[in-house]
VOSETOR-410099 format. One line per field, with one value per residue (C-alpha): residue number from 1; x, y, z. Coordinates in nm, 2 decimals. Example, Ala and Ser with C-alpha at 12.3 -4.5 7.8 and 13.67 -1.06 7.14 Angstrom:
// residues 2
nr <- (1;2)
px <- (1.23;1.37)
py <- (-0.45;-0.11)
pz <- (0.78;0.71)
END
This chain:
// residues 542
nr <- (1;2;3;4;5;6;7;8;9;10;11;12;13;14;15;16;17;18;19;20;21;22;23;24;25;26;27;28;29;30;31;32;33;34;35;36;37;38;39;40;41;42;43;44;45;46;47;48;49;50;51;52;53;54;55;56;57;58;59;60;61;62;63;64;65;66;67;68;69;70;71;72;73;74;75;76;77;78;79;80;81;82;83;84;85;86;87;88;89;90;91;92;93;94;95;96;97;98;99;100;101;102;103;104;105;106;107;108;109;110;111;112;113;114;115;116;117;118;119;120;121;122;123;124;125;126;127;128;129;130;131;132;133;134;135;136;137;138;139;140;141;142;143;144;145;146;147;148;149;150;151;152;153;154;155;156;157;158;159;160;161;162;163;164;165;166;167;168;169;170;171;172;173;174;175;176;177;178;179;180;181;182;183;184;185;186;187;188;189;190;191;192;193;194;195;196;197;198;199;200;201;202;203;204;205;206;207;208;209;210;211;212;213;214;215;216;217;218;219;220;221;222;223;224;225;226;227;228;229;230;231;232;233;234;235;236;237;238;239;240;241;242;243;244;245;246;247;248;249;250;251;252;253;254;255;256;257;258;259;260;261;262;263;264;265;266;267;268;269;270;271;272;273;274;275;276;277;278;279;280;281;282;283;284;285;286;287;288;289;290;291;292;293;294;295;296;297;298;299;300;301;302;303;304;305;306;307;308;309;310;311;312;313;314;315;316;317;318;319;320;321;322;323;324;325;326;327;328;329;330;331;332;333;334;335;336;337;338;339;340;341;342;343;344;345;346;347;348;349;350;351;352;353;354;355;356;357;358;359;360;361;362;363;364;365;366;367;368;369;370;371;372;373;374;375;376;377;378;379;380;381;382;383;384;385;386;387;388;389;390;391;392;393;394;395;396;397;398;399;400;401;402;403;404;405;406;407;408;409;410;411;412;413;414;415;416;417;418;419;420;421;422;423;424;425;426;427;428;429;430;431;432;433;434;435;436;437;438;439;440;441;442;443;444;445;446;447;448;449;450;451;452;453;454;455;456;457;458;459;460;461;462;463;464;465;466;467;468;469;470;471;472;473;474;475;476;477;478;479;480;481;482;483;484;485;486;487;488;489;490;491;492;493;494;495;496;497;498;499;500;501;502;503;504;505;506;507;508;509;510;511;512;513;514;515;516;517;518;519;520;521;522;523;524;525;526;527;528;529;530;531;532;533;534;535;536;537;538;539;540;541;542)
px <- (15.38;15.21;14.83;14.63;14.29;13.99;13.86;13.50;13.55;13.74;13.49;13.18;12.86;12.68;12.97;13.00;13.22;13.26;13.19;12.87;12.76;12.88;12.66;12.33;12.39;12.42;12.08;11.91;12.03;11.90;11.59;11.61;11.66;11.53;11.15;10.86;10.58;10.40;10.66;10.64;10.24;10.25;10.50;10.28;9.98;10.14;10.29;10.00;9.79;10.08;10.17;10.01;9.73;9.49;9.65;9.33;9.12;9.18;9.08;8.76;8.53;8.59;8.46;8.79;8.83;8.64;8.79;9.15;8.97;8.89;9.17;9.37;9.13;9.15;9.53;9.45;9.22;9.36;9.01;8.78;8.49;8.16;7.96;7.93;8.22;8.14;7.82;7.61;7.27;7.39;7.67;7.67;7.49;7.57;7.77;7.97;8.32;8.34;8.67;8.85;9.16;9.17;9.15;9.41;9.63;9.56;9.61;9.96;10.04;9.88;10.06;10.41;10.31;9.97;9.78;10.05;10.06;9.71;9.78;10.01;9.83;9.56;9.82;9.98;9.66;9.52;9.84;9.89;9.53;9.52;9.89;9.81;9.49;9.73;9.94;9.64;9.55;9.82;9.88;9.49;9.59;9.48;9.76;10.00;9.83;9.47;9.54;9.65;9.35;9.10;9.29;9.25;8.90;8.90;9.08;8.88;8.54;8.73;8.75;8.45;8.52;8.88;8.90;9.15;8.81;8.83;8.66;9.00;9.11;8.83;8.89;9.22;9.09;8.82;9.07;9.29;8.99;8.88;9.28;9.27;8.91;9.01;9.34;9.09;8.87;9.10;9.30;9.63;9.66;9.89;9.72;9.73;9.52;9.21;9.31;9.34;8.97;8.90;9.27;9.19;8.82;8.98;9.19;8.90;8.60;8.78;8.89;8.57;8.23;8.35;8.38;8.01;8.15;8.41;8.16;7.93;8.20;8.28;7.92;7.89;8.21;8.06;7.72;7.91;8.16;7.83;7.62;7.95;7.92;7.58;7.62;7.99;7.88;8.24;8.23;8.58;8.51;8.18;8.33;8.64;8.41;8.16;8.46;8.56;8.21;8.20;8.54;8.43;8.13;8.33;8.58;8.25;8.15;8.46;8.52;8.18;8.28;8.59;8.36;8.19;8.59;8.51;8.48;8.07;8.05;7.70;7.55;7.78;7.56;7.20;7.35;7.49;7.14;6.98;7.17;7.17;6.78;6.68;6.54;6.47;6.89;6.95;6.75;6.94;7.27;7.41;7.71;7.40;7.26;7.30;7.59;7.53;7.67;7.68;8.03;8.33;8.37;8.01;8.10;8.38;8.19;7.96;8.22;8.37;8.01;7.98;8.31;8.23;7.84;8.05;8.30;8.03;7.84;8.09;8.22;7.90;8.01;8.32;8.08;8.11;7.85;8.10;8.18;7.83;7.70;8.03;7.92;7.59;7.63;7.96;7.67;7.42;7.62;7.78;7.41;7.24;7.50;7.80;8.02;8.04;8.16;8.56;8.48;8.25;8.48;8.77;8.58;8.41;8.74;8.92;8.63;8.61;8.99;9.11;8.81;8.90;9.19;9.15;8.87;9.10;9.45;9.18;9.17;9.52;9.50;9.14;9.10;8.95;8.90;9.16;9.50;9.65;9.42;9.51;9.89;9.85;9.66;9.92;10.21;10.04;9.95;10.29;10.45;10.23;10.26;10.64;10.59;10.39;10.59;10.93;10.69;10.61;11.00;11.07;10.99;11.21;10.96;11.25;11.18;10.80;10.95;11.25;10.93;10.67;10.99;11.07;10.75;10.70;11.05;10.88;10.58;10.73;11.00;10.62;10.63;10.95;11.26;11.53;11.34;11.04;10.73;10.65;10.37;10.09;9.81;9.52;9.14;9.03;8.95;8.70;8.43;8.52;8.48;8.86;8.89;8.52;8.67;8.96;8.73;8.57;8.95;9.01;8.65;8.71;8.38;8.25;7.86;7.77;7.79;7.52;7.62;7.56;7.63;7.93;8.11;8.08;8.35;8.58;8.49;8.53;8.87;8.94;8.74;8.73;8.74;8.71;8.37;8.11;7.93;7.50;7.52;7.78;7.73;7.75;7.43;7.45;7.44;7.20;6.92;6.61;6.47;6.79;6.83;6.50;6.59;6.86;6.62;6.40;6.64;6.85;6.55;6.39;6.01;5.77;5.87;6.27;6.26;6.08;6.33;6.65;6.50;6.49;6.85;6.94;7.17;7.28;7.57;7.54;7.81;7.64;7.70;7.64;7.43;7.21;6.85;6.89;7.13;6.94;6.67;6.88;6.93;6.54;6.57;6.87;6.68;6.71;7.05;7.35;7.55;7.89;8.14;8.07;8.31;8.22;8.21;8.03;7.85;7.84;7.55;7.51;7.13;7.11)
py <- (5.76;6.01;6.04;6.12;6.31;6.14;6.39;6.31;6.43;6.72;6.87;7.08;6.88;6.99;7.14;7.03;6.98;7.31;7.14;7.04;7.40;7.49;7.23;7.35;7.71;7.58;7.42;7.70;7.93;7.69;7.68;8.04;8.17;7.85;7.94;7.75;7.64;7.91;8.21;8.10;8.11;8.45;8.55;8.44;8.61;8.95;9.03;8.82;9.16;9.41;9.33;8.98;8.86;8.96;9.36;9.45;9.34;9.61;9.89;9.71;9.90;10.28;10.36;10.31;10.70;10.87;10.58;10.79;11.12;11.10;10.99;11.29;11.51;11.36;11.39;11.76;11.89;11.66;11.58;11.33;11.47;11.44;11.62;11.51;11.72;11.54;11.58;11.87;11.69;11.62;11.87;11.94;11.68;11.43;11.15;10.86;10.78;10.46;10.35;10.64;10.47;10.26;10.61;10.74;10.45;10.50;10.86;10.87;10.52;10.71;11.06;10.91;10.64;10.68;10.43;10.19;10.21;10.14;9.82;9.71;9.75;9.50;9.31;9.27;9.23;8.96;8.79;8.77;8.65;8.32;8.25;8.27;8.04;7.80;7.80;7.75;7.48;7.30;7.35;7.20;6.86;6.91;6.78;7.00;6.92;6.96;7.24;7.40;7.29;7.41;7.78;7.77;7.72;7.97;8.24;8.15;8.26;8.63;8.69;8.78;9.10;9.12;9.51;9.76;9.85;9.85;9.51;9.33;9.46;9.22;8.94;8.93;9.00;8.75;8.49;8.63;8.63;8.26;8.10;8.28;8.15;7.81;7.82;7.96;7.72;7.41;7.61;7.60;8.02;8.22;8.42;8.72;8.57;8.74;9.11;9.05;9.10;9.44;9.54;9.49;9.57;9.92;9.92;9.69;9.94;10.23;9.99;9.85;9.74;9.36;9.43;9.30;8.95;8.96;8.98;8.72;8.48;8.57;8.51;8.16;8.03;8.20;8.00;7.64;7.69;7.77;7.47;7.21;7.34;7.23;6.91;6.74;6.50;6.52;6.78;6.92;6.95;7.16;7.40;7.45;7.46;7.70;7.91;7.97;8.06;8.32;8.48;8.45;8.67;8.90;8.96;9.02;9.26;9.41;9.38;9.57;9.85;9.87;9.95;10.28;10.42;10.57;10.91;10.88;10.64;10.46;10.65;10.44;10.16;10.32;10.39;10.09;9.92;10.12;10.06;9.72;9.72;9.90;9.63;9.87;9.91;9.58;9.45;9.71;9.70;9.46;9.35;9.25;9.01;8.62;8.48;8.34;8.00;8.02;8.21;8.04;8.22;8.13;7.78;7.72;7.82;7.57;7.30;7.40;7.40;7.03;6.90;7.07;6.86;6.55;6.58;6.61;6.29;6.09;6.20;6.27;6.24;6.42;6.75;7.00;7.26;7.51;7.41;7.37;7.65;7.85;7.64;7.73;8.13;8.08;7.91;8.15;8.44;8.34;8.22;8.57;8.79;8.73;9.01;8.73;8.52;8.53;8.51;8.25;8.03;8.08;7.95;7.66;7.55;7.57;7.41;7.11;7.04;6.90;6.67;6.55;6.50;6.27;6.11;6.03;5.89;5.66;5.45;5.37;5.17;5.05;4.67;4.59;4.41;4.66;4.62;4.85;5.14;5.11;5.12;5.38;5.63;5.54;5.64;5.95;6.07;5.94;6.22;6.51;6.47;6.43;6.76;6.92;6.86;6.99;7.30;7.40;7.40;7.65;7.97;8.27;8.38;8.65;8.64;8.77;9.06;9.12;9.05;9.31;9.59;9.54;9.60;9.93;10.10;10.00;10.16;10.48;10.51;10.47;10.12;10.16;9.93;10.00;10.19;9.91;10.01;9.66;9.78;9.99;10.07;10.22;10.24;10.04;10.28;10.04;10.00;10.35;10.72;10.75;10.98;11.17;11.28;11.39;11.61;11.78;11.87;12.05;12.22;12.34;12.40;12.40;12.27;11.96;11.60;11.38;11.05;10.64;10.59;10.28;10.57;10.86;10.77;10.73;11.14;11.20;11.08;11.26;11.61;11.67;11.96;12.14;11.97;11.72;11.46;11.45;11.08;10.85;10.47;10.58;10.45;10.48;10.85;10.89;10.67;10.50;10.83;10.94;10.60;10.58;10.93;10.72;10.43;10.69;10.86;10.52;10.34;10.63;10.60;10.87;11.10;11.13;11.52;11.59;11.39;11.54;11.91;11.85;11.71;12.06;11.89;12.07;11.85;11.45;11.19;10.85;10.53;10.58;10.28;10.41;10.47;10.78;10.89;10.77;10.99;11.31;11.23;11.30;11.66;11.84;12.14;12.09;11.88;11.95;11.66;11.77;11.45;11.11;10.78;10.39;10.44;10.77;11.05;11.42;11.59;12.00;12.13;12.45)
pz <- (13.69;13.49;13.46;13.22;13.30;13.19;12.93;13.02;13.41;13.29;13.01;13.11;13.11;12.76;12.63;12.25;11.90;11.74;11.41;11.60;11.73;11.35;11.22;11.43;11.32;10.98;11.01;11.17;10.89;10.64;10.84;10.79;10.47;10.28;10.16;10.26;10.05;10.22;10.12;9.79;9.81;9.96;9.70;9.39;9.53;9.66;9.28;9.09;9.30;9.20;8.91;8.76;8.67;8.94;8.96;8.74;9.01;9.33;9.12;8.92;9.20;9.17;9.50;9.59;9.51;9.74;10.00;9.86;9.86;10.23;10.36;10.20;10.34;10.72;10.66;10.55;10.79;11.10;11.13;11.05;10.82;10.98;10.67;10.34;10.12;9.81;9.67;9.58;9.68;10.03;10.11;10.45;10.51;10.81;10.70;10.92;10.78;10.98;10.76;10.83;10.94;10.64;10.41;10.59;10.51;10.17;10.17;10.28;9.98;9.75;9.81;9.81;9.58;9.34;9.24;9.28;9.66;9.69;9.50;9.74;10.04;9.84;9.79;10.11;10.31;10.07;10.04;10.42;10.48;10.23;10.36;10.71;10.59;10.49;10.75;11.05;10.79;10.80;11.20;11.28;11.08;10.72;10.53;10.32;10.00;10.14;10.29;9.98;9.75;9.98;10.03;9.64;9.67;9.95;9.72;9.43;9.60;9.73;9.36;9.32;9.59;9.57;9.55;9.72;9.97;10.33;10.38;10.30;10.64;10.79;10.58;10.83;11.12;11.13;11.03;11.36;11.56;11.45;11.52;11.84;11.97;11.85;12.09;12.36;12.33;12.38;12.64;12.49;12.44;12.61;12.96;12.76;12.49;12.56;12.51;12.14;12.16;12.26;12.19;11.82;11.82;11.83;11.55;11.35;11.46;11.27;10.97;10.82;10.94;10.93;11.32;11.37;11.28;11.49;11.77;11.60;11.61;11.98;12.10;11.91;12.09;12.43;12.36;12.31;12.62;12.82;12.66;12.69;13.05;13.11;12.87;13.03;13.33;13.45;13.74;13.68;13.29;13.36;13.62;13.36;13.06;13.29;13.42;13.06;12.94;13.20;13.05;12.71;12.74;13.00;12.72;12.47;12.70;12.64;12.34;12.25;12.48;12.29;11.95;12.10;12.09;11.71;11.57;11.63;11.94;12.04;11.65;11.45;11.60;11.52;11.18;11.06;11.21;10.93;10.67;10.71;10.75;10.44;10.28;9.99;9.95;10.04;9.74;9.51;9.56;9.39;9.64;9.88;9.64;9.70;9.48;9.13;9.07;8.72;8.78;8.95;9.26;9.40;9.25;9.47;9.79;9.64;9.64;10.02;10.15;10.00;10.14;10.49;10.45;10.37;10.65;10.88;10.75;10.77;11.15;11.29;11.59;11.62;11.56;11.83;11.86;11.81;11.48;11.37;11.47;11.25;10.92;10.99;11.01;10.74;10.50;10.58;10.55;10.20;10.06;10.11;10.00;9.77;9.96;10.27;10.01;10.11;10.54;10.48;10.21;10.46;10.79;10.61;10.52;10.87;11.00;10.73;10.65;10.96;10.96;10.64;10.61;10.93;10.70;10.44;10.67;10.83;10.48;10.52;10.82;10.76;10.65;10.33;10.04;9.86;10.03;9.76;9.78;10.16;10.05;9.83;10.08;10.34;10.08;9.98;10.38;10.45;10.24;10.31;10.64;10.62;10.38;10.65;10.94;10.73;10.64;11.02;11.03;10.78;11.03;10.86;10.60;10.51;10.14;10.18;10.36;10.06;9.83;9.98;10.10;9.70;9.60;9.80;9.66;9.27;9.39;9.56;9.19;9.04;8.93;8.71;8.71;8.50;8.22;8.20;8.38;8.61;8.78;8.65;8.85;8.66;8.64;8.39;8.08;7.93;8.20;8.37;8.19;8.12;7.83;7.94;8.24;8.10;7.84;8.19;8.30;7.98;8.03;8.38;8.49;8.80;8.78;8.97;8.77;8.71;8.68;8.79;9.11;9.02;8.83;9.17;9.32;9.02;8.96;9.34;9.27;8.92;8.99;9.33;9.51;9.17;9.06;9.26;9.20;9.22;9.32;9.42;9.54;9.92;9.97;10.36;10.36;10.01;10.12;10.00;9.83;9.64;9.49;9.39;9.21;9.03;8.95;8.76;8.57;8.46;8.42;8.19;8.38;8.31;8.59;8.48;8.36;8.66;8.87;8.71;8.78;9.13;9.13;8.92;8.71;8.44;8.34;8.27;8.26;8.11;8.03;7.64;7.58;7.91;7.89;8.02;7.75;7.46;7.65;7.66;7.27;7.15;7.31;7.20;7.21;7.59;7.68;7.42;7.33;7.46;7.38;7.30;7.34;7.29;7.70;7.82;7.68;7.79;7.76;7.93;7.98;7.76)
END
């Protein structure tokens, strides 16, 4: 009598329906090429920077042209400048181009691309930071919706310094650093976690000098691992908590050795030192100021620093130290200058989300005299959960990377697509001397300008090599006693003809409402009125 097999003996263990194995490929390609909430976020913010509603915003600081202007000239010379090359009143000068690496970046966009390729680097950079925001938002237990009102809030407060500068390279990297000494801290990194620290510090020392924070936050997680050390009566927990204290500040140590590898080594210290602690430019430029909450950006730091306040009062006791002691410098930073604004927005709300969102889920199963609030919360945490957990899922993220590849071959055709110009980077004609510039083109001298220092770099950008400036807004290299020069003359106090003398200015480029220029007006025996605009005036000494 004939047998017939068993089909079970017979078939390979894990072996499978092909219209199963064609079902999970189907599902992975879904998984794939389906966009997440968070493409779609990246995608809105990358062309509202290019091409939307924020694409006026990158350029609204003109300093991004010397920034251009530099990184041309490293690309040039093959070297970085250690001189000033830009102004008559300092040339030759010493001068510490600490963002060199950035310039370069956007020397090589801007050669193949203009303008337009310095918008997209903006573009990608702050696109990629408020969308990895949102991701580690979601990831730490925030809630899907949550998480996207409070990177709102977070993106609201960059506003207020969203600019194409070299500081939206260290809005990134502090987020990087922050995710990575959270996954330190509660041990679930990878072994190679901690040569992110000095491996970037040497890509972030040369970028911007956002680096100090990076070390700032570094030392505070270093300081909590120690005091949870001291603090944990478990004797396992302190040797593990001690162990990793001990790494932490090895790695600091490494990390700080890793910011002497620049162009000017252990100086770039001793510089940056007196910058910072000229309290005479500190209370003058206006980037160092403390924020103004009558505008919206300031506001919504406002609001992030009162939902991180009522997270911690109503979970008192699930405060580490760790995370109080980050609200404390996030708060602090923000408060007494509105340029911290954006790394202080984004930290207060890593650091307040998860904590409450857990606030909120807690109502659903909490016993009350309102049964159907409690059925509503659970509905509503029910879904975004569900909507988070589906999100995490959705790992391809192949339309940002159409999206931004897209973007760069508009950019490099110079913004045009099929005979309509899409996007059109430009310096803004009504705050910036536009058409007065273009008047000292057609003139072709070659005498220094005098002008406001917000407006130096903008002529770096249009006049140099041919012409230079007296004054830009690199206040670093200028110091206390050239922008006291600049107070005088602006401010039109008794000592201004003496002042511009010394500066041997013979040609003027002013705002034409200025003090200054209503000045040069009462004496055109002395300073010839040379072109005039609702924007600038021109005057030439006689």
């Amino acid at each position: 009598m004939q047998t017939i097999p068993d089909k079970g003996v017979t078939e390979r263990i894990g072996d499978e329906p092909p219209i199963r194995n064609i079902e999970k490929r189907g599902a992975r390609l879904v998984r794939f090429l389906v966009p997440s909430a968070r493409d779609i976020i990246f995608i809105f913010l990358f062309w509202s920077v290019l091409a939307g509603t924020l694409s006026n915003r990158p350029l609204a600081d003109p300093d991004i042209g010397w920034h251009i202007r530099t990184g041309e000239l490293v690309l040039q010379t093959h070297s970085i400048p250690r001189t000033d090359p830009f102004s008559s009143t300092m040339q030759g000068q010493p001068w510490f181009a600490w963002e060199w690496l950035y310039d370069v970046g956007l020397g090589i966009l801007h050669k193949y691309a203009g303008l337009n390729g310095v918008n997209w680097i903006c573009a990608v950079l702050v696109a990629s930071t408020f969308t990895l925001l949102l991701s580690e938002l979601i990831k730490r237990g925030s809630g899907l919706l949550l998480a996207i009102v409070l990177m709102l809030f977070s993106e609201c407060a960059a506003i207020v310094h969203l600019f194409a500068r070299p500081h939206i390279a260290s809005w990134l990297f502090t987020l990087l650093w922050f995710i990575a000494l959270e996954y330190w801290r509660q041990g679930t990194g990878p072994r190679w976690l901690p040569w992110v620290f000095p491996l970037s510090m040497l890509w972030w020392v040369n970028l911007h000098g956002g680096w100090i924070v990076g070390l700032l936050l570094l030392a505070i997680y270093t300081f909590s691992a120690t005091v949870e050390s001291w603090r944990v009566t478990d004797a396992f927990e302190a040797v593990r908590w001690a162990h990793r204290a001990r790494s932490m500040a090895l790695w600091w140590v490494a990390s700080a050795i890793a910011t002497l590898v620049n162009p000017f080594g252990w100086r770039l210290y001793a510089h940056i030192y007196g910058y910072l602690g000229n309290r005479y430019l500190m209370n003058r430029i206006e980037e160092f100021h403390s924020p103004n909450f009558h505008f919206w950006p300031a506001r919504c730091f406002g609001i992030l620093i009162v939902l991180t306040l009522v997270a911690f009062a109503i979970r008192p006791r699930r405060v580490l130290l760790v995370q109080l002691l980050v609200v404390l410098f996030s708060i602090y930073a923000g408060l007494i200058s509105s340029r911290n604004l954006p790394v202080s927005s984004m930290l207060l709300a890593l650091i307040a989300g998860p904590m409450l969102w857990k606030s909120f889920t807690s109502l659903a199963s909490r016993p009350g005299p309102w049964p159907w609030l409690s059925a509503r919360v659970g509905g509503f945490v029910e879904f975004s959960e569900r909507m988070g957990a589906q999100e995490l899922q959705l790992r391809g993220h192949v339309w940002p990377i159409v999206v931004v590849i897209f973007g760069l071959v508009i950019c490099l055709h110079g913004g045009d697509v099929s005979g309509r110009q899409l996007v059109h980077a430009h310096f803004d004609s009504k705050s910036l001397p536009v058409a007065a510039v273009d008047f000292l083109e057609k003139e072709q001298g070659t005498d220094p300008i005098f002008s406001t220092d917000s407006w130096g770099g903008y002529l770096i950008y249009r006049l140099y090599p041919q012409r230079l400036v007296v004054i830009d807004d690199r206040h670093d290299l200028y110091g206390s006693e050239r922008v006291r020069q600049l107070l005088v003359l602006m401010q039109g106090e008794p000592a201004w003809r003496r002042t511009l003398d010394d500066l041997r200015a013979r040609t003027t480029l002013l705002p034409a409402k200025s003090t200054l220029a209503s000045l040069l007006r009462e004496i055109p025996q002395e300073w010839e009125l040379k072109y005039e605009d609702s924007v600038a005036v021109i005057f030439e000494k006689r």
